[in-house]
N, C-alpha and C positions, 0 to 999 in steps of 0.2 A: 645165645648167651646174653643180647641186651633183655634190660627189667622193662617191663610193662609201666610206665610212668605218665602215661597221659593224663589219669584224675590228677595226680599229686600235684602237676604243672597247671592244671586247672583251677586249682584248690588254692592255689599257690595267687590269685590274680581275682579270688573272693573278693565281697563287697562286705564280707561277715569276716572281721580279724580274727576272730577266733579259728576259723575255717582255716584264714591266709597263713597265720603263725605256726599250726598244726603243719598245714601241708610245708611248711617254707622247712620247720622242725627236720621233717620227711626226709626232704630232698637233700638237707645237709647231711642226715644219719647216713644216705644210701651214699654219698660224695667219699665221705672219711672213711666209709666201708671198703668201700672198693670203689677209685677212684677209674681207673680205668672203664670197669663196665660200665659205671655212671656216663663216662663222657660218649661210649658207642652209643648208649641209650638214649642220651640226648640226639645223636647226628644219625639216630633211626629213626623216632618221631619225626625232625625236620627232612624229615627225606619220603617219609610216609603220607600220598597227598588226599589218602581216605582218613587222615586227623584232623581235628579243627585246628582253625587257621591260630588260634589263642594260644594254645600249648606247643604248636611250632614256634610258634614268632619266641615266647618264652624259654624252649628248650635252644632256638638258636642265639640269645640271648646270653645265656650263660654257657654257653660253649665257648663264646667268643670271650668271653669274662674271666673263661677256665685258662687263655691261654693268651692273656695280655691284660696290661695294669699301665697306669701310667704312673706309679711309683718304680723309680729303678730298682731297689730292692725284691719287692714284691713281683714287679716281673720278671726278675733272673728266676725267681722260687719257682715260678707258675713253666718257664722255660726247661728247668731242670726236670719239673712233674712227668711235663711232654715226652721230655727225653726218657725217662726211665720209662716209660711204658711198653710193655711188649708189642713186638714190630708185627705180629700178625691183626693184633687189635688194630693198631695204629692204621695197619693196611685197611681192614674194614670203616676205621671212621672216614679217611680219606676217601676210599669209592663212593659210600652214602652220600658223602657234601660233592661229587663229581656229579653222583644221580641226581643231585637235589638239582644242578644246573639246567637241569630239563623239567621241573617240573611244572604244573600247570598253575600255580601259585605266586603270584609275581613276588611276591615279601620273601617267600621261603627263599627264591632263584637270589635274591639279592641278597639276604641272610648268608645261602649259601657263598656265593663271591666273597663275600666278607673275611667267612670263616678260613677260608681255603688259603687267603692272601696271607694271612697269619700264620697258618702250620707254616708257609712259603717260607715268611720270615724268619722263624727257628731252622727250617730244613735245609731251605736249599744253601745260605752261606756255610750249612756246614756238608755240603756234598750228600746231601740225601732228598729223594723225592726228585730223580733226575728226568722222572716219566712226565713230570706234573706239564709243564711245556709242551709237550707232545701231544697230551692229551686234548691240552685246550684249542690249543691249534686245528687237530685233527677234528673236534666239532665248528671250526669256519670253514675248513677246504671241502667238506662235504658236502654239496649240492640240497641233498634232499632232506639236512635239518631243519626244523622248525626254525623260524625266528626269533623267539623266544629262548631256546637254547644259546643261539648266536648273540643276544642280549646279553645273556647272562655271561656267557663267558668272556667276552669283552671287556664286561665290569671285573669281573676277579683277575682280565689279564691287565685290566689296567692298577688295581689295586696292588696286586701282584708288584708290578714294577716300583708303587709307590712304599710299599717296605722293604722292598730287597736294594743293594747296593749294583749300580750296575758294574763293577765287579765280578760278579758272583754269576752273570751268564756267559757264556762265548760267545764269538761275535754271529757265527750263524745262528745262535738263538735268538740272538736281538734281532735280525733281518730278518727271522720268519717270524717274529713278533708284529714289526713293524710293518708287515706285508702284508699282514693278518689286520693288522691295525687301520691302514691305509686303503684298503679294499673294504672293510667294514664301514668306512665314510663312501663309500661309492652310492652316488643317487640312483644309479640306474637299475640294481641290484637290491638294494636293501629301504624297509620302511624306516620312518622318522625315530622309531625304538633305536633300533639298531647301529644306524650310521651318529645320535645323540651318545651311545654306552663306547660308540669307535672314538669320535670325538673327542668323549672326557680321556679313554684310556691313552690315547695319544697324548695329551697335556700330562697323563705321566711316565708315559716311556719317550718324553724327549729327552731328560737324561742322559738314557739310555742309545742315544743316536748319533753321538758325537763324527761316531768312522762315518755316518752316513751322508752327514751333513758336509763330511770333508770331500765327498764324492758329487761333484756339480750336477752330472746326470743322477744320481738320487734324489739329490741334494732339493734340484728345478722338480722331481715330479712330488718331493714331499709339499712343498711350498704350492706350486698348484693343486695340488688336493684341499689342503687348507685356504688357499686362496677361495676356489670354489664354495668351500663351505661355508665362509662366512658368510655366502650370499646364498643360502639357504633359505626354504621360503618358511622355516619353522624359527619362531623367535629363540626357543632355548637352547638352536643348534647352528645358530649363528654368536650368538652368548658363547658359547662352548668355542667355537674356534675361534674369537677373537682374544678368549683365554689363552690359547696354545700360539697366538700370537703374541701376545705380550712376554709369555714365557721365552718364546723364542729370540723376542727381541734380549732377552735378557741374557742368555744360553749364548749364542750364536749370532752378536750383535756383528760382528769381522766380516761376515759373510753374506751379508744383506744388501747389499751394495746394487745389485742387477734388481734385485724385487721392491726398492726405495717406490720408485714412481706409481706401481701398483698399488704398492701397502697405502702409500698416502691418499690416493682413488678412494680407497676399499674404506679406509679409517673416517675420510673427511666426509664421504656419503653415509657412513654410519651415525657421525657427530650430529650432523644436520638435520638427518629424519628419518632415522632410527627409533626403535622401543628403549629408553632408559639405559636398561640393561645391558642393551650390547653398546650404546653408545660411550658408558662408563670404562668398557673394557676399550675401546678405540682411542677413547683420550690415554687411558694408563696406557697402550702401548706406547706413545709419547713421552710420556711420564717416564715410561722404561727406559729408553733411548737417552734419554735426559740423563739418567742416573749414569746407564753406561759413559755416557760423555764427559758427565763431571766426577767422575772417577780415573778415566785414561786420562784426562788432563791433571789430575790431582799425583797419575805417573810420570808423568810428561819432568824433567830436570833439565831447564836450560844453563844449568851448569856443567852438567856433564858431557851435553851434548847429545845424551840419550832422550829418545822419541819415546821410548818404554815400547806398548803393543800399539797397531797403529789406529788413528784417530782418525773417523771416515766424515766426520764434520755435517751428518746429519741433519744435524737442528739450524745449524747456520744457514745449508743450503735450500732446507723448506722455510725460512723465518718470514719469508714475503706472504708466505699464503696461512701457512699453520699459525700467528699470532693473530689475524683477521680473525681467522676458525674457533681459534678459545674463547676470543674476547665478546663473539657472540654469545656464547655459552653461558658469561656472565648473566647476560641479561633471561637468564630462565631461571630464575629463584621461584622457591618455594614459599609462599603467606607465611610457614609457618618454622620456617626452617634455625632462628635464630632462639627458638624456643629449647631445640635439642640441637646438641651438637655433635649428638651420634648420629644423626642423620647425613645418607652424603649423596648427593644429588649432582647431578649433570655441572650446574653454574660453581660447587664448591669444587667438584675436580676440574673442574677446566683452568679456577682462579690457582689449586695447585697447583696444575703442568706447567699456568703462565709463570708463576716463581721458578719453578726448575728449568723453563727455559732461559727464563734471569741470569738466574746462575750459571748455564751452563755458557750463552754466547755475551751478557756482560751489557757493556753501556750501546751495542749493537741494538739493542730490544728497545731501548726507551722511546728512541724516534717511532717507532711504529706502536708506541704505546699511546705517547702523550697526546695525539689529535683525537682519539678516545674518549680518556679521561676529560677533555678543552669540552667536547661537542657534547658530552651527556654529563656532565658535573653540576646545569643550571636546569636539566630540563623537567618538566611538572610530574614526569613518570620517576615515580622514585625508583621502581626497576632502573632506569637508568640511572640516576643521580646515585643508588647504591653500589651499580657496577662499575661505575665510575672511579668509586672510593677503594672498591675492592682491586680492582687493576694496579689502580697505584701504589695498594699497601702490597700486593704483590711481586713488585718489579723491585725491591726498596733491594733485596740482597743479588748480589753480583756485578751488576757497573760500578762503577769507581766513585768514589768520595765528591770527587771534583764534577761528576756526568751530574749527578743526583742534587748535590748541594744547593745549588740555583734555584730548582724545582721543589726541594724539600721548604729551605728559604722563602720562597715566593706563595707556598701552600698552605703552610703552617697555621697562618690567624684564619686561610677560611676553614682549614678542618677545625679549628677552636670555634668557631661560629656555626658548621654545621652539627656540634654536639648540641645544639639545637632546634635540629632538624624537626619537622611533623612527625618523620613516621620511624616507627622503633629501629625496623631493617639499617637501617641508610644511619641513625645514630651508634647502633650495634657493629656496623664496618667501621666505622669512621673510627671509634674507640681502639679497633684494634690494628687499624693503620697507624693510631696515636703510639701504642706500643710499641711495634716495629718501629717507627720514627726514631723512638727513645732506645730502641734496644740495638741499632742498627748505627746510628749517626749522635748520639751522644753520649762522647767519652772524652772529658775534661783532661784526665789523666793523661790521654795520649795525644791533647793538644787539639783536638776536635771538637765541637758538639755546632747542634744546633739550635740550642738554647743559650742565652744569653743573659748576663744579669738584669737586664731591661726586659724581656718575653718571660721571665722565670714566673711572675708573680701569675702574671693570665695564666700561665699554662697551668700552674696548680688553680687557681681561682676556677678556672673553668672544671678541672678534674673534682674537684671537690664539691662542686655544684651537679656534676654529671654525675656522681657516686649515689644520687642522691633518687635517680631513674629508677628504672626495670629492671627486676632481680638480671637480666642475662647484660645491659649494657652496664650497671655496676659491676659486674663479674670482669667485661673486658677495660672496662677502667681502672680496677683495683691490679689487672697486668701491667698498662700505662702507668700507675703511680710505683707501679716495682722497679721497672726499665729506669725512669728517672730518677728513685733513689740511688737505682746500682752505680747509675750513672757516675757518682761524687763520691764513689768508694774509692780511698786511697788518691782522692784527686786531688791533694794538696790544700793551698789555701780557696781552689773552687770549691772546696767540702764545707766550708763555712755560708757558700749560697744558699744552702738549704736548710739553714738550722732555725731561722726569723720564722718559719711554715712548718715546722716539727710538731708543735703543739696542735696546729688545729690537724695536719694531715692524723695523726694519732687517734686524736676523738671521732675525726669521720670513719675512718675504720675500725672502732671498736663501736660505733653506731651500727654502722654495714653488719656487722658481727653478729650486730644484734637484732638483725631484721626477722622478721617469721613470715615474711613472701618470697621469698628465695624459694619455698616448694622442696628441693633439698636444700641437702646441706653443700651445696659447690660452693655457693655464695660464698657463707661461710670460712669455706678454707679457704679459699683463695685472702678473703682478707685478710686473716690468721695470717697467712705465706706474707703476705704483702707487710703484715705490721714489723714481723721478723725481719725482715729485709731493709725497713727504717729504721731497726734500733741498730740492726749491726754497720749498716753505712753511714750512720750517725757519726758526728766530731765532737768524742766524748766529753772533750776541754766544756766544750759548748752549752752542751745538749742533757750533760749528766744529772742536772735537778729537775727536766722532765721527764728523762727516762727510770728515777727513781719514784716520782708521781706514781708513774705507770705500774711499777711493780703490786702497790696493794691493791691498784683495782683489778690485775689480774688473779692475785693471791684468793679475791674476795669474791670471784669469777669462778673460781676453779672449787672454791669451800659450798658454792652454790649448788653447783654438779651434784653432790653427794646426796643433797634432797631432792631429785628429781624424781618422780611416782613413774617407777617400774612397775610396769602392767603386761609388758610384751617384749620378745626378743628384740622389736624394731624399736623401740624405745631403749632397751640395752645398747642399742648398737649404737641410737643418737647419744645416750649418755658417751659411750666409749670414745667416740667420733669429736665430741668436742671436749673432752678431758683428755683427749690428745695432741691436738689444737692448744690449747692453755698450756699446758708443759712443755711444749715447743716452743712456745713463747717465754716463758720460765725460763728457759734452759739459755736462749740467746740473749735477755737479761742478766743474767749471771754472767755469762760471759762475758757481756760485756761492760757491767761494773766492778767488776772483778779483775779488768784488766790494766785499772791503776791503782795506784796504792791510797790514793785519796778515795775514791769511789769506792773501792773491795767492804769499804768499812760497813757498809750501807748493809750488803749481803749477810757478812757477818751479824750483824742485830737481826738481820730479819731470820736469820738460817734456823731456828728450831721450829717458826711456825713454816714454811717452806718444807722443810723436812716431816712436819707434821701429815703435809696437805699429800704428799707423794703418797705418802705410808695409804691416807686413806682410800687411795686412789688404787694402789693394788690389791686395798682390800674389797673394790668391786669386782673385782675378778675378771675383768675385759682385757682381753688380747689386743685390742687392736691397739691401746693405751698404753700397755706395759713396754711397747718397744721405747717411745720418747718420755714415757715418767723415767724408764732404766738411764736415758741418753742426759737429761734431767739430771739424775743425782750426777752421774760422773761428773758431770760442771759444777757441781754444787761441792762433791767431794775435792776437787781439785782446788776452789776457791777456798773452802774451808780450811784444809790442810790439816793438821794433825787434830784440829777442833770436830771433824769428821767421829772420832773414834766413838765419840761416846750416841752415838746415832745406831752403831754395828749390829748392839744386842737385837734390836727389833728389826731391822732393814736384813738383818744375815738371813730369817727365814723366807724372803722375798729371793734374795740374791741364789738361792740351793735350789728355788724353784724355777729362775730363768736359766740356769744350769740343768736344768733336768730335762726343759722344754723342744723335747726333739721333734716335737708334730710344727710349733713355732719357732722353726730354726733362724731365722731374723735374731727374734729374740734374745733366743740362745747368744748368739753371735754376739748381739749388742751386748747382754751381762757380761762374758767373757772381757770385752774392750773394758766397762767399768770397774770389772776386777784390775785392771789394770792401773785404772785411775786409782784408785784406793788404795792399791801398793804404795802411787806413788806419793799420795797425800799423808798415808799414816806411818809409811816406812817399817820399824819393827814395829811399831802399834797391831800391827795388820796381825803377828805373828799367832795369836791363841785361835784364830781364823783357819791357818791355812789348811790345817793336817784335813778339815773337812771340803774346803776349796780346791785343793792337789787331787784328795778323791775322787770329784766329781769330774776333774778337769778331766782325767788319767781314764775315766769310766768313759768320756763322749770322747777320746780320743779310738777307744778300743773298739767303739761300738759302732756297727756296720748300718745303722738305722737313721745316725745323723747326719744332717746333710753335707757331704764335702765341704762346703764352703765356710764352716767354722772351724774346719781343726788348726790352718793355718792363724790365727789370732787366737786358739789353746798355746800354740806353740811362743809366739810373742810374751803372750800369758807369762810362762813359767820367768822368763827371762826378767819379768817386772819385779816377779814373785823372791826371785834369788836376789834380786839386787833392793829389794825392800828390808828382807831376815837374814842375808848375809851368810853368816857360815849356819845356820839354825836350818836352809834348804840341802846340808849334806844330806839328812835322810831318807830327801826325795829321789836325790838324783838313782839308785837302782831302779827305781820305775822308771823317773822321765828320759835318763840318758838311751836307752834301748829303743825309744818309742822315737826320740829326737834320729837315732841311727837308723833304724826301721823306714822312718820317711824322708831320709836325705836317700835309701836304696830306694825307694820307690819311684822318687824323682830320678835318678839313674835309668829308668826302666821306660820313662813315659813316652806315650805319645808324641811326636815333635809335627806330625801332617796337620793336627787337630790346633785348629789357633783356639780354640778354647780350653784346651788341654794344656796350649802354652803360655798359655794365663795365669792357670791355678798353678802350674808349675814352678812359674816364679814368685807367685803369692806364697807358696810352701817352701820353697827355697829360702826366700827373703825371712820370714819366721822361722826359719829353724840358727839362721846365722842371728839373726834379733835375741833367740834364748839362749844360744851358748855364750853372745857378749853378755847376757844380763848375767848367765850362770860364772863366766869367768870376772865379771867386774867383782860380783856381790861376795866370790871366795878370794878375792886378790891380794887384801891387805891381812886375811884370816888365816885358810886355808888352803891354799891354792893347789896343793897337789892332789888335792880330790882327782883333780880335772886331769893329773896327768895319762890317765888310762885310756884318757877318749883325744888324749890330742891329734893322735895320728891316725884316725879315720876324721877327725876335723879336717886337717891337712889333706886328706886324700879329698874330699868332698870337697874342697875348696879349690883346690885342684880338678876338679871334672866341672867344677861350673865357670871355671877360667875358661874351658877351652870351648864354651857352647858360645856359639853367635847369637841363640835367638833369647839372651838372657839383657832380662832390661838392666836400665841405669840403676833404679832402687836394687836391685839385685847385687848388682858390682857393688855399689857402695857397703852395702851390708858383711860383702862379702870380705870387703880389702876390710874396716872397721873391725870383721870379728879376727881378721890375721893379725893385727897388732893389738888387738884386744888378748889374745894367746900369748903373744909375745911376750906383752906388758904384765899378765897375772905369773905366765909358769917362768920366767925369765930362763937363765943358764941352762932350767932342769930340758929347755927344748931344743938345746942348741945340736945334738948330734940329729934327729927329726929334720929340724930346719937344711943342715947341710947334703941330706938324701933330697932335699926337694930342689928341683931343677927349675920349676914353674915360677917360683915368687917373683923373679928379678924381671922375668918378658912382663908378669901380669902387672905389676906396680908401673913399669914404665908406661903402658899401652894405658894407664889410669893417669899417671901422672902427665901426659900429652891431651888429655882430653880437656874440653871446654866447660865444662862444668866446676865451678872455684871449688864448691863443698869436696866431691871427690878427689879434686888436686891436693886438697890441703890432708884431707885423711888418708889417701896414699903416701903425703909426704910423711905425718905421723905414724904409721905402720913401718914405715921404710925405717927412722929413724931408729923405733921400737926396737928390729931384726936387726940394725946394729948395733944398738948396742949387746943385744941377745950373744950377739956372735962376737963379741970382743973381749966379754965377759971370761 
């Protein structure tokens, strides 16, 4: 019954397009033809080892393609294809990919595992393919298989385990998994293939191991299997179980307690002189530990007296040997490692584990730091005088204010002086030990820093002179001058410390900006970020006649862009990249002269050329731009106010297309928020807008294609939208109100196991209570009894998110605000409603005791509302 398609798959991988696009033609005609024989025909080729290796590798290629996406939409489609196929087919493609696991073909055998792990995925959580286990099993217990076979199935049972839930097997399937598993790591048995494909699938049926792990005698022989392994005379199979160790410390940290002294044996001989690779994995098991410990500590409530789960104290009790062991580590840098910062090498994870060990045991670490940092901070090897640097900007989070302060104190003017250092490494640490300093230990506000008004002026003089280095240590300077702006955000009268050095920090970074040895563009942003962050921590009283300076030479910045010779997509992307940049800058200008009535003015004169420059800006047509030109106007609409309106005609055919833009859901998102803004700048201005705005809103609410994560600010949306036109949104509400009840039953229905589930839940919650107050304010003094047909599924929804525990603060608030929001628009007409509900009076009170002023005071305004409702 399969089609002969070898040429077509060959045709298909031509160096002649004409060839390629014919056969690619082919393959699609034979797919929508008949889907099913295409896909046996695909997993007969890959199973046939008398075909060339090219039209396997390609037919198993798209087999795997036919039946997994990583778009969720598109993969339910390809999941449903699956399903509807006839069970007899279905049974032929799944033997061929069982043969393939034998075949002589290494690619095909791995293709196959591939494939097979996927059907899994669809099948077995829905109780079908109950053979599949048995099968693969049955080619380990058998003696006289090839190794090769034994290879291959390994890999697809370890694959296997990593898409299915463990769930979905019983527990004797897991133990003969795992039996399967743990014997296929046996050296005495099996070559370096085999006990390498046991190894990986183990890293993903530990999962799956939980009962086994709770059993000591299992528990002791998994852990020496993998103990063993790791000391494997093959590099990529000691890699591999130092993985399934980390994993494990992660999985099953409670229970590590007997195998501590070994692991640290195993780990700290790997650190020392080990290949890279498995050394990297020895430190993260550390790293892991770490996390686990500063996580159970982060359960730990010595108020309640609760311990939470118990705390085996790890890291404290290796801290004598293990901080010796990283700090080593430090000193093995790369020549070349400050050039890229994707790179990640032995000395940059060790300088990580030594922060996570910070964190986790606190002002305990510093004593075994500081003779370190003393003994190699002066000496000729920059290796050393950089590890030096690096240790101490690593230990900066977790001991106490008071352990640090001294040392922070005491260090300060020589790291200002080693940003003078000879060699790039040792000035490129030192920079971002300067940040941590600033992001760590200086905050005015809360009555702290470590800068002072007598060190303020070095520490900028010296920043500003540093900015002036090597594209990478101006990159970690331009994070030091953010830390220390942030610093004086909201710091009272210390926000005036920084305003005398506004003007030159300003010009040094739009210098930085403007470099063209940056290579890319990080440099670049990072300045950009950095400039942002001195005009909003700025003290407007201050500051305000150079931050208005600022505005045209941005404006004039940004008018530049639009001549830049597009020649290439990569040139497209530079234009988009820094025309985004600039309007991010734009946008936090606006804000913040906009945000006195003396300054506002300034915006105002400038707002049609401004509004000008955006306009041009989406007519380059760059994605990557569109999200902050969109974030842009909202600030600008906002500041404008009803002066906005006469901008609409032109800016409306922009605003239909960030509404439309389902592939750039970001986007989307962001337009939706700046409809917002312009409801509430233009009011009924907005009104000759909506009937086309409500459309599109009401379209990406219905359509299965957009990304979840914007329907809940659609739904905010409408609420801006009614309280903008008032009674003029009566003839939306038979759309939106259906759509608003539709997704309060949704939330009814969710997930509550999934903490990301219980996110969006309250994000959707919180928006639907934000549209029916907007819908009931904006009919309140007009028409209010629009609303009275939807009150009592208001009431009942308001009512089932009373009773949920895992519903945050912004939720409650929204929640109790849209109750007397009800109250207040439908008054008397809701008082028999009101006295069937039993809920109101516990949910007000349990509001009205909480800590939070805002929600006290809007409980009490709801409460007061329902009284008067009910005396009426």
């Amino acid at each position: 019954m399969a089609m002969e398609i070898t040429q077509f798959l060959l045709a298909a991988q031509s160096a002649d397009a004409k060839v390629r696009t014919e056969a690619e033609a082919r393959l699609r005609q034979f797919q929508e033809q008949n889907m099913p024989v295409f896909l046996l025909s695909l997993s007969v080729e890959l199973s046939n080892d008398d075909k060339p290796v090219e039209s396997r590798r390609l037919a198993g290629i798209v087999l795997k393609n036919s039946l997994d996406a990583k778009d969720a939409i598109r993969k339910e489609q390809l999941v449903q294809q699956w399903m509807a196929i006839d069970i007899s087919i279905k049974s032929q493609i799944k033997d061929s990919l069982l043969r393939t696991l034998g075949s002589s073909v290494p690619e095909a055998r791995h293709t196959a595992a591939q494939v097979i792990a996927k059907i899994a995925s669809i099948e077995i959580p829905r109780k079908q393919w109950p053979e599949l286990i048995g099968s693969l099993l049955n080619n380990m217990t058998q003696q006289d298989k090839p190794a090769a076979l034994k290879q291959a199935t390994l890999e697809a049972l370890g694959y296997v385990c990593e898409e299915i839930s463990h769930q979905d097997l019983v527990q004797d399937e897991v133990n003969a998994v795992l039996t399967a598993v743990v014997q296929g790591m046996n050296l005495a048995e099996h070559g370096p293939e085999v006990r390498l494909a046991a190894t990986k699938a183990l890293y993903n049926a530990l999962e799956f191991a939980q009962t086994n792990f709770e059993n000591e005698m299992e528990r002791n022989y998994i852990m020496k299997v993998v103990c063993d392994t790791a000391m494997s005379k093959e590099v990529e199979i000691r890699q591999a179980a130092f993985e399934c160790l980390v994993a494990i410390a992660s999985a099953y940290y409670e229970v590590l307690e007997p195998y501590m002294q070994t692991l640290f044996q195993l780990t700290s001989n790997a650190v020392k002189g080990d290949e890279e690779t498995v050394a990297l994995q020895a430190i993260e098991f550390w790293s892991s530990i770490c996390d686990e410990e500063i996580e159970l500590q982060e359960f730990e409530s010595p108020e309640s007296g609760d311990s939470g789960p118990p705390h085996s104290g790890f890291i404290e009790k290796a801290l004598p040997s293990l901080v010796p062991l990283l700090l080593e580590t430090l000193l093995k840098q790369e020549e070349d490692q400050d050039q890229d910062d994707t790179i990640w090498n032995i000395s940059m994870a060790g300088g990580t584990c030594l922060g996570l060990v910070a964190r986790t045991v606190g002002d305990a670490i510093v004593p075994l730091v500081m003779p370190f940092v003393e003994s190699n901070i002066l000496k000729q090897d920059w290796r050393c005088r950089e590890a030096a640097t690096y240790a101490f900007g690593s230990i900066l989070e977790g001991p106490t204010v008071e352990k640090l302060s001294p040392l922070v104190q005491a260090g300060l003017d020589f790291l200002l002086n080693t940003m003078k250092d000879g060699n790039n490494h040792v000035k490129d640490t030192t920079a971002w030990t300067l940040s941590r300093i600033f992001e760590l230990l200086h905050s005015p506000a809360s009555g702290f820093s470590i800068i002072s008004p007598e060190n303020l002026k070095r520490v900028v003089g010296v920043l500003l002179e540093s900015i002036k280095d090597a594209p990478n240590v101006a990159e970690k300077v331009c994070g030091a001058i953010y830390y220390l702006v942030q610093g004086y955000d909201d710091a009272g009268p210390s926000a005036s410390l920084l305003s005398p050095y506004l003007t030159d920090i300003i010009s040094c970074l739009i210098s930085t900006a403007d470099r063209t040895d940056g290579g890319d563009s990080k440099l670049r942003s990072s300045a950009y970020e950095t400039l942002n962050e001195v005009v909003r921590c700025s003290n407007i009283a201050e500051t305000s006649s150079v931050i208005a300076q600022l505005l045209p030479v941005i404006m004039n910045k940004l008018g530049q862009t639009m001549d830049i010779q597009i020649v290439s997509s990569d040139d497209r992307e530079k234009q988009g990249d820094l025309q985004a940049s600039l309007c991010g800058v734009l946008q936090v200008i606006i804000q913040k002269l906009s945000s006195t009535d003396e300054t506002k003015t300034i915006i105002l004169q400038a707002a049609d050329q401004i509004m000008l420059l955006f306009l041009k800006v989406f007519g380059c047509r760059s994605s990557t731009v569109h999200e902050e030109a969109m974030l842009a106007i909202g600030a600008l609409a906002y500041a404008t106010g009803s002066q906005f309106e006469k901008y609409m005609p032109e800016f409306y055919k922009y605003l239909e297309m960030g509404l439309q833009n389902f592939e750039e859901y970001q986007v989307c998102g962001i337009t939706v928020g700046v409809v917002g803004d312009i409801c509430r700048a233009l009011d009924d201005k907005v009104l000759p807008y909506c009937d086309g705005i409500m459309g599109l809103l009401l379209k990406d609410l219905a359509s299965s294609e957009l990304h979840r994560s914007v329907k809940p600010p659609i739904f905010s949306c409408f609420g801006d939208i009614a309280l903008a036109i008032g009674e003029h949104f009566e003839k939306y509400v038979p759309y939106a109100l259906p759509m608003m009840q539709g997704a309060a039953e949704i939330c009814a229905k969710m997930e509550t196991a999934d903490e990301e589930m219980v996110d969006y839940g309250n994000q959707l919650r919180r928006s639907i209570f934000e549209a029916y107050s907007g819908i009931l304010q904006g009919f309140k003094t007009v028409k209010p009894d629009v609303m009275l047909p939807y009150a009592q599924h208001l009431l009942k929804f308001i009512e089932l998110v009373s009773r949920d525990n895992q519903r945050d603060e912004s939720v409650t608030k929204a929640a109790v605000a849209v109750m007397g929001d009800l109250a207040d628009a439908l008054g008397s007409n809701i008082k028999l409603l009101l006295k069937d509900c039993l809920f109101y009076d516990e949910f007000l009170c349990e509001c009205l005791r909480s800590d939070d002023e805002q929600l006290k005071e809007t409980a009490g305004w709801t409460q007061g509302m329902i009284q008067r409702v009910m005396v009426l």
